[in-house]
N, C-alpha and C positions, 0 to 999 in steps of 0.2 A: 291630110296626109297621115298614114298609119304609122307609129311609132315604129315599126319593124324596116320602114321606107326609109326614116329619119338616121334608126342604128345603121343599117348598110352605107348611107353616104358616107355618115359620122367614119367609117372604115375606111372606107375608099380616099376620104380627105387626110384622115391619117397615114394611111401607105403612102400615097402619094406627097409626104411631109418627111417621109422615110422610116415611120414608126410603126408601132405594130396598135391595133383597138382591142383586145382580148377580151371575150366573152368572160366572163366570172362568174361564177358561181361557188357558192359556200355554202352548201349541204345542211352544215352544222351549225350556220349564223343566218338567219331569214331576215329580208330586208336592206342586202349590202346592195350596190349599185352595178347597173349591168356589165358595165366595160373598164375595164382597165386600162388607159393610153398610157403608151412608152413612148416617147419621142426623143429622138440624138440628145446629148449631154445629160443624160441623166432627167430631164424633166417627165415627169410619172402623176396622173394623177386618175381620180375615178370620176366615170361618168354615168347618169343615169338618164336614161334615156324614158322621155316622154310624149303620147301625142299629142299634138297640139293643146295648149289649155289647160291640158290636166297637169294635174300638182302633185309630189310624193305621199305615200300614205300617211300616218303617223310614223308605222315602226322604222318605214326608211329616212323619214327626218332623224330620228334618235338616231339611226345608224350613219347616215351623215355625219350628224353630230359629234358622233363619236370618233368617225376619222379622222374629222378635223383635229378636235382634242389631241390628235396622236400626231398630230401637223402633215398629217395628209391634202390634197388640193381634194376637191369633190365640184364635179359643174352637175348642172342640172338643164338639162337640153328637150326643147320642145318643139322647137325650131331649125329644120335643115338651111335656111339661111342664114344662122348663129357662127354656125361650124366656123365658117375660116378665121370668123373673131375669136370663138373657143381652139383653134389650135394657135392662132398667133401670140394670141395671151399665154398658153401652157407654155409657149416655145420661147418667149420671155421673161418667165418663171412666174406667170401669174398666180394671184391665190386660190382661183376656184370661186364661183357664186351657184 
């Protein structure tokens, strides 16, 4: 499955959770994570979207990393069968992996 097949669900599970999955992009920062989920009460975190197997580069691990540091959630998605567990976690304030 193509990562681009993967982000579209990842969307569609989040609408359908009532939230938005906003593309992101940061011009001036290389490396941040494709999506930004917004879901009811405040739960917010970033998602990087992967195809199957593959793994973050280096610079996007340090950017992770960095989120984190600043107590951001960050998941890491490779998996369109992950999704309903990565929104149920978000929607119970999980940390992010």
């Amino acid at each position: 499955m193509r990562e681009k097949v993967i982000e579209q669900k990842l969307v569609q599970e989040v609408k359908k959770a009532g939230g938005l999955a906003i593309k992101f992009t940061s011009p001036g920062l290389s490396g941040m994570p494709d999506r930004l989920v917004i879901l009811p009460e405040s739960h917010v975190a970033f998602v990087e979207v992967k195809a199957p197997g593959l793994k973050p580069r280096p610079l996007q691990i340090r950017r992770h990393e960095l989120l984190r540091r600043l107590g951001c959630k960050v998941y890491v998605l490779d998996d369109a069968a992950r999704i309903p567990e990565l929104v149920a976690s978000l929607m119970k304030g999980g940390e992010g992996k």
